[in-house]
C-alpha positions in Angstrom: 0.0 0.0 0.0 1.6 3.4 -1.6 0.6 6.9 -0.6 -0.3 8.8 -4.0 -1.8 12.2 -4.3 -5.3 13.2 -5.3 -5.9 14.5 -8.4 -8.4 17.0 -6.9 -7.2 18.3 -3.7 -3.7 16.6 -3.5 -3.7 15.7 -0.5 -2.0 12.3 0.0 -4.2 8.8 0.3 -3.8 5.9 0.0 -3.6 4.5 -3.4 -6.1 1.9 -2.5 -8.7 4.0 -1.4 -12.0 4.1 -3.1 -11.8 8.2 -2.7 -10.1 10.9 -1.4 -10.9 10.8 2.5 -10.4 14.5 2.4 -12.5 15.7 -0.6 -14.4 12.6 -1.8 -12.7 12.5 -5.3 -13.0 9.1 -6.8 -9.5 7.4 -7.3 -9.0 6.6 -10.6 -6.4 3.9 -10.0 -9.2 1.7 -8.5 -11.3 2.2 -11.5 -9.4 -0.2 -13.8 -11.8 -3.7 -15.2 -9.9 -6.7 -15.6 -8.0 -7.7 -18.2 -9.5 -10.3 -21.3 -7.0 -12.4 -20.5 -7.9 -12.8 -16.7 -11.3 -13.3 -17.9 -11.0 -15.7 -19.9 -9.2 -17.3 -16.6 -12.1 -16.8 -14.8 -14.5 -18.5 -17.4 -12.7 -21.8 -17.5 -11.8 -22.2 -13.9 -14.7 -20.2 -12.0 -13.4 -20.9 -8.6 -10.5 -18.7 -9.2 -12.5 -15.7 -10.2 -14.6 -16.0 -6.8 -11.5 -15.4 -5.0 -10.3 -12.9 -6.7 -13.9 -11.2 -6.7 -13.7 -12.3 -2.6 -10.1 -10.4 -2.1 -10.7 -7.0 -4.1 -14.2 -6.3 -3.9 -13.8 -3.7 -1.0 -10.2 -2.0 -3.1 -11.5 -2.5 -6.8 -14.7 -2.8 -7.1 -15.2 -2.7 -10.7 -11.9 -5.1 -11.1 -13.3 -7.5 -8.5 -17.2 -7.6 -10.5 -15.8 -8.1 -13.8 -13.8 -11.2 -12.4 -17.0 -12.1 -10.8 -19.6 -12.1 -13.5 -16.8 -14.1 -15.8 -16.7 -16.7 -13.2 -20.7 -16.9 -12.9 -21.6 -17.1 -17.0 -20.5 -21.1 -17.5 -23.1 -22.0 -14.7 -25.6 -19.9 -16.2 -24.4 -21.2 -19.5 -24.6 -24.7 -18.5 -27.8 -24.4 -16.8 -29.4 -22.9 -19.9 -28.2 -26.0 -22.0 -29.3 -28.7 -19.3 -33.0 -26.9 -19.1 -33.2 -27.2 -22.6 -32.1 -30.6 -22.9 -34.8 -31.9 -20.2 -37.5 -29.7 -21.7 -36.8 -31.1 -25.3 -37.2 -34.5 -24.0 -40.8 -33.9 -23.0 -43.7 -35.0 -25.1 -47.2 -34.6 -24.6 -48.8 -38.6 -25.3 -52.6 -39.0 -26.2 -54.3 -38.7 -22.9 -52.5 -35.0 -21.8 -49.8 -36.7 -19.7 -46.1 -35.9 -19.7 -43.7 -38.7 -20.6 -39.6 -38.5 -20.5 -37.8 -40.2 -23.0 
């Protein structure tokens, strides 16, 4: 943890702060997304993006969602193609009754 000065006021803070504690500023080093390539990461192994979600949601926020909602899209993914799996298996017989095959 580095002291840097705000852009606004400058007045040191902490370069992890979400804003200047003395005028409120946003800091614009905690307003960085992650990269594709961490992404990516995140997609094919989701548990990795939880934690990294887990350690900088309170520092980088929009770092730590990004990482988050590329860890969450292959269960929603996967959960879209199972539903539509099961619901294509379902036929309607004569008598108004449901029937898997």
């Amino acid at each position: 943890m580095a002291l840097i000065n705000c852009k606004e006021c400058g007045k040191q803070m902490s370069d992890t702060a979400i804003s200047c504690p003395n005028c409120g500023a946003k800091n614009k080093n905690n307003n960085e997304g992650a990269t594709t390539g961490l992404k990516v990461i995140c997609f094919l192994i989701p548990l990795i993006g939880i934690i990294i979600f887990a350690i900088n949601i309170t520092t980088r926020p929009k770092y730590a969602k990004a990482c988050l909602i590329a860890s969450i899209l292959p269960t929603i993914i996967l959960a879209l193609i199972v539903l539509f799996i099961y619901t294509s298996t379902s036929v309607i017989v004569s008598d108004g009754i449901f029937t898997q095959y």
